[in-house]
ROSELUM-601594 format. One line per field, with one value per residue (C-alpha): x, y, z; residue number from 1. Coordinates in nm, 3 decimals, decimal comma, padded with zeros to 5 digits. Example, Ala and Ser with C-alpha at 12.3 -4.5 7.8 and 13.67 -1.06 7.14 Angstrom:
xx <- [01,230 / 01,367]
yy <- [-00,450 / -00,106]
zz <- [00,780 / 00,714]
n <- [1 / 2]
// end
This chain:
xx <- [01,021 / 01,126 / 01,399 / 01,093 / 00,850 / 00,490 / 00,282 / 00,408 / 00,359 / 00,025 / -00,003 / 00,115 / -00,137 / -00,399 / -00,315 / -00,347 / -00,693 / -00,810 / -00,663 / -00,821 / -01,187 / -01,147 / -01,048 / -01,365 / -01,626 / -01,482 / -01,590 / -01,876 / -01,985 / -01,869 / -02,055 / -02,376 / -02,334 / -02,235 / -02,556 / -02,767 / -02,595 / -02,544 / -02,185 / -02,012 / -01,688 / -01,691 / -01,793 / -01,503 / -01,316 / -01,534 / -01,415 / -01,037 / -01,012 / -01,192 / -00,899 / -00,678 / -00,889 / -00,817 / -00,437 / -00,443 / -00,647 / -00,463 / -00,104 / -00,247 / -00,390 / -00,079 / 00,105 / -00,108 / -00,025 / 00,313 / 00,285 / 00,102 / 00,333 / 00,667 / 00,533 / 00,325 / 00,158 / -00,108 / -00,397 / -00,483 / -00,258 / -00,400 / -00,722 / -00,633 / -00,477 / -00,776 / -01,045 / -00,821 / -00,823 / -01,215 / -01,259 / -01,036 / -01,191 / -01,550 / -01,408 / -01,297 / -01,658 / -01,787 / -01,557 / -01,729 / -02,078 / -01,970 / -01,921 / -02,250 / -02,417 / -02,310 / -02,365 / -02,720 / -02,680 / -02,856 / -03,191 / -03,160 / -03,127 / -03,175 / -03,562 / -03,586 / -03,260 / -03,458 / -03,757 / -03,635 / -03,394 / -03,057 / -02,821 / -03,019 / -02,927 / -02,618 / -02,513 / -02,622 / -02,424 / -02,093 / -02,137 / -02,202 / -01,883 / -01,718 / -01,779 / -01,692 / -01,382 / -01,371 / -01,447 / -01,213 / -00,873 / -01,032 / -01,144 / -01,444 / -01,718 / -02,006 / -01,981 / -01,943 / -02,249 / -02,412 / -02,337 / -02,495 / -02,771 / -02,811 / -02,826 / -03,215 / -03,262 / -03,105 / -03,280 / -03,576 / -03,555 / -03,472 / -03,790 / -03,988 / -03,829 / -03,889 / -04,252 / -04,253 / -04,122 / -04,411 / -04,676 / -04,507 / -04,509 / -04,932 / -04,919 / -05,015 / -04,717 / -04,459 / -04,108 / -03,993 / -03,632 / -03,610 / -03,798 / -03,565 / -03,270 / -03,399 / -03,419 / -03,059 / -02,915 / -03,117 / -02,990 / -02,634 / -02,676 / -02,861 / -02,524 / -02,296 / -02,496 / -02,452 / -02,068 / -02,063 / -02,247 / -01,989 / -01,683 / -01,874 / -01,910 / -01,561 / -01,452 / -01,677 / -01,474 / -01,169 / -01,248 / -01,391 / -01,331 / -01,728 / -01,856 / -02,154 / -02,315 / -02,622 / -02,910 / -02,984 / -03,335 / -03,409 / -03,576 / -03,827 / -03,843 / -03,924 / -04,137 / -04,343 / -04,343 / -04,548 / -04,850 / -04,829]
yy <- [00,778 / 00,911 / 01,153 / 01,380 / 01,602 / 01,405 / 01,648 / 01,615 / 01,240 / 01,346 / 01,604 / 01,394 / 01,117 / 01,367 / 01,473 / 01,091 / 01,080 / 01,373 / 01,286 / 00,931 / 01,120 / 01,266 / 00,997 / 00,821 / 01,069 / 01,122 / 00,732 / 00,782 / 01,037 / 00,840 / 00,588 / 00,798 / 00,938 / 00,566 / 00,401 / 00,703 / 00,722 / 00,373 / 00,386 / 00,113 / 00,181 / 00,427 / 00,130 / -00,076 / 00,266 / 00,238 / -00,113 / 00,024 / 00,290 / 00,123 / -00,161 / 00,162 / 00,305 / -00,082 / -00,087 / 00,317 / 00,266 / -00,075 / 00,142 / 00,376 / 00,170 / 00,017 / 00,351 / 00,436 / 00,131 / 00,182 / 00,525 / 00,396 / 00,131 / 00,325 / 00,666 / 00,548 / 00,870 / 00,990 / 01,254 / 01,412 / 01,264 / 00,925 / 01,011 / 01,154 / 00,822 / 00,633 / 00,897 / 00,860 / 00,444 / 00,473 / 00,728 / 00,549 / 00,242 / 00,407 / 00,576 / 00,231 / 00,173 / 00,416 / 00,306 / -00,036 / 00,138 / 00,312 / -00,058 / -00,193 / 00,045 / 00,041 / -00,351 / -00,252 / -00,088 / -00,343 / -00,298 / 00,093 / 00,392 / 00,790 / 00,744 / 00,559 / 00,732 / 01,089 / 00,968 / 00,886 / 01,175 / 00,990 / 01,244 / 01,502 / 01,239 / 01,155 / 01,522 / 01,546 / 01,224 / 01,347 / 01,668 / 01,548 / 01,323 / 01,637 / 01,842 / 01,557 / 01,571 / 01,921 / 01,922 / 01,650 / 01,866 / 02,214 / 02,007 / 02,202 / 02,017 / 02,266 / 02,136 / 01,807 / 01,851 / 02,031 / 01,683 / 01,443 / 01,673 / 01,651 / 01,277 / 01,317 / 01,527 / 01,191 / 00,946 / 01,134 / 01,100 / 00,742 / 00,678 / 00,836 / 00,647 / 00,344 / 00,473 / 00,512 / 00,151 / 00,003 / 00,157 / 00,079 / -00,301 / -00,333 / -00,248 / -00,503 / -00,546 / -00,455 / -00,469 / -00,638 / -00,652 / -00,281 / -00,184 / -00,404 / -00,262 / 00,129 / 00,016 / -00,100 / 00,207 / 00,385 / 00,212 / 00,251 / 00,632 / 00,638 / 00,389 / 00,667 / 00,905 / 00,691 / 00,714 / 01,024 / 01,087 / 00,817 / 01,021 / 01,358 / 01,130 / 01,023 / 01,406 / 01,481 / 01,221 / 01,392 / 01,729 / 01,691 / 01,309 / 01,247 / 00,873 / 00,952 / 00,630 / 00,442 / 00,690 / 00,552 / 00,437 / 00,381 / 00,112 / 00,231 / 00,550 / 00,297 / 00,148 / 00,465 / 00,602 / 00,348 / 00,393 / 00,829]
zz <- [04,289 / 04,643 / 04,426 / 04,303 / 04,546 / 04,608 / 04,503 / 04,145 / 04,124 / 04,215 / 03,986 / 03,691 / 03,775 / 03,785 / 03,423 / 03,298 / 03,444 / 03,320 / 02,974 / 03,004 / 03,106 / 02,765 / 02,579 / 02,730 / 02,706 / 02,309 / 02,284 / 02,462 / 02,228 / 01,912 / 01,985 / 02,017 / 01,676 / 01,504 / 01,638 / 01,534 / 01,162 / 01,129 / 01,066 / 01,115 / 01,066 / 01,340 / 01,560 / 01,459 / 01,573 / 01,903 / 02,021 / 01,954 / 02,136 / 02,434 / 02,428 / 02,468 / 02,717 / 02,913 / 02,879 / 03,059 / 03,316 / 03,385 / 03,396 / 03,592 / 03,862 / 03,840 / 03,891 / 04,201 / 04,334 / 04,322 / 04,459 / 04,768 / 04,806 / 04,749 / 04,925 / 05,186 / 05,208 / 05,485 / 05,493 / 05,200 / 04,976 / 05,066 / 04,974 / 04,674 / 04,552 / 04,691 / 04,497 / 04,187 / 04,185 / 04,223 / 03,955 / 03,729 / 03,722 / 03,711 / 03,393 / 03,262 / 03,325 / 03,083 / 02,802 / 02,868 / 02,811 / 02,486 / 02,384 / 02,479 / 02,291 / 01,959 / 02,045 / 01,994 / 01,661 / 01,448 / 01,614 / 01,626 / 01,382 / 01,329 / 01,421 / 01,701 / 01,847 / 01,783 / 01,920 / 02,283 / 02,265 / 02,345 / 02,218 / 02,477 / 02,762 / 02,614 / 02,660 / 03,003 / 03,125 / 02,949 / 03,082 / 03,439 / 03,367 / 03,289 / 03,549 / 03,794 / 03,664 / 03,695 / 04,032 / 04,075 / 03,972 / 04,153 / 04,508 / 04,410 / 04,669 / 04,544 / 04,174 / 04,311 / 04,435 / 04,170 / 03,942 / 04,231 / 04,164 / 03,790 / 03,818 / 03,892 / 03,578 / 03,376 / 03,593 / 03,486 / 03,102 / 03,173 / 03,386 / 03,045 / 02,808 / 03,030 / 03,039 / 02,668 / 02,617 / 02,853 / 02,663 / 02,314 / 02,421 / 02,498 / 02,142 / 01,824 / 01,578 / 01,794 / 01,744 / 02,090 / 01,968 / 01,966 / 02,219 / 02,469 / 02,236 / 02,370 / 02,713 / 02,691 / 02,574 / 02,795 / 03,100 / 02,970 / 02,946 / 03,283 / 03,417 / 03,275 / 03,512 / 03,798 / 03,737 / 03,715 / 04,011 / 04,217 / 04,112 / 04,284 / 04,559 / 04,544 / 04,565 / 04,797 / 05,019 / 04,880 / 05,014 / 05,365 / 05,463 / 05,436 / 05,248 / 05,076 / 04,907 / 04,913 / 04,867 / 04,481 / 04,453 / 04,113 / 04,046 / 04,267 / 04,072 / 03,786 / 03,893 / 04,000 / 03,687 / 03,530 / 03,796 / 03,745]
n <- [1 / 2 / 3 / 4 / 5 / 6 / 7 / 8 / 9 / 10 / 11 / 12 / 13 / 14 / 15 / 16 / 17 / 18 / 19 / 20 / 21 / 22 / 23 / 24 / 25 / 26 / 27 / 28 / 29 / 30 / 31 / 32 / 33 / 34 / 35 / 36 / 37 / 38 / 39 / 40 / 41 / 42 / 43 / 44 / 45 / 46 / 47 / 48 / 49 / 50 / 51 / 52 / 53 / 54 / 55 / 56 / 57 / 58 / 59 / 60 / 61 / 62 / 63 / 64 / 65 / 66 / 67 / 68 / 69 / 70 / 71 / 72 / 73 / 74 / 75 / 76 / 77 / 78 / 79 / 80 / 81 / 82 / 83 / 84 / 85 / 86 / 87 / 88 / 89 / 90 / 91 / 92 / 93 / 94 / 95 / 96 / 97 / 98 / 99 / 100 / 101 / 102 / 103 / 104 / 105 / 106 / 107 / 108 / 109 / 110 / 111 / 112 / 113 / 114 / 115 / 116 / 117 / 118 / 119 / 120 / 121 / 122 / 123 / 124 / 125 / 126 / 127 / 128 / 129 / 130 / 131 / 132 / 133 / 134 / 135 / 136 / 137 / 138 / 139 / 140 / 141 / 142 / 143 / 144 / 145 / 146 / 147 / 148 / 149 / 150 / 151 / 152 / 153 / 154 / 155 / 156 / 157 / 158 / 159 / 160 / 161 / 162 / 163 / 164 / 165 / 166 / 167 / 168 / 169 / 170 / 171 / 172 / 173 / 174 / 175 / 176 / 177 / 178 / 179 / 180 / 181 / 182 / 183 / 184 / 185 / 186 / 187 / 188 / 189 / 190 / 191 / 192 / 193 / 194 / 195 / 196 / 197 / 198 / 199 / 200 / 201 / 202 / 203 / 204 / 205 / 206 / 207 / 208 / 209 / 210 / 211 / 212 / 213 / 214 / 215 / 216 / 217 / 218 / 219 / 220 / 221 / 222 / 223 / 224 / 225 / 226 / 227 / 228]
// end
């Protein structure tokens, strides 16, 4: 490893991640379409790709690793390993969620899926993802930014489908099983959001040094929404 220049190691990890990001966000986004269509062999295709999605982000934390250990490096490039280990396992994260949502397919379908609008919020989270990503390769701290920011516009359709779900459950005849089935997938697509928002964070970090964590305040949010 010490034979080649740093900054291509680097550079060649970066690649794998972002070509991991895709690979997740494609799942992400198949699993979206499976629950709303029903189709279940595009689930089957869902829990394969995420045990591919495992073994990469297990060979590149293992890579990193070895690059710390091997390179010892200091600085910059220190933080850029450290950013990359967080973001990969947050990404290894998302896989998970693409997983626990088509777990929920029996109790959903094309109505219910339209009526909370989950491909809208779907979209959002995988763009925020995206553009975290993004900002991740360009040390672009402004779009990093701009995605912590974005997180309150998917916190907010989570809050109103949570809102939806309350008042759908005072109601005679209802269907608990699929209400608490909406809530789920809603919190998974608000958790991808979350992600998202921790790898801006992470580049954030990357960029100027600066931790930014523990501001979230969800629940509280939550619970708000059910007195406005």
């Amino acid at each position: 490893m010490s034979e080649r220049p740093v900054h291509e190691y680097i550079k060649e990890l970066s690649e794998a991640l972002v070509q991991l990001s895709d690979k997740v966000l494609q799942n992400f986004r198949e699993a979206l379409y499976a629950v709303t269509h029903q189709d279940v062999q595009s689930a089957r295709k869902i829990r394969i790709v995420d045990d591919e999605i495992d073994q990469t982000e297990v060979k590149l934390e293992e890579q990193c690793l070895a690059f710390l250990a091997l390179q010892q490096p200091v600085a910059r490039d220190l933080r850029t390993m450290v950013t990359m280990i967080k973001i990969n396992d947050d990404l290894e994260r998302i896989g998970d969620l693409a997983v626990h949502i088509i777990e929920r397919m029996p109790e959903l379908g094309p109505e219910v899926m339209g009526r909370y609008e989950f491909e809208k919020m779907g979209n959002l989270s995988a763009v925020m993802v995206k553009k975290a990503i993004e900002a991740f390769v360009s040390g672009d701290k402004q779009l990093a930014e701009k995605v912590c920011e974005m997180d309150e516009d998917v916190d907010a359709m989570h809050r109103v489908v949570f809102k939806k779900v309350a008042d759908a459950m005072k109601a005679c005849n209802t269907d608990t099983e699929q209400l608490l089935a909406v809530l789920s997938v809603s919190r998974y697509i608000e958790r991808m959001a979350d992600h998202a928002t921790r790898i801006a964070r992470e580049v954030i970090y990357l960029v100027t040094g600066e931790i930014v964590r523990h501001t979230e305040d969800t629940f509280e949010k939550l619970i708000q929404s059910l007195k406005d």
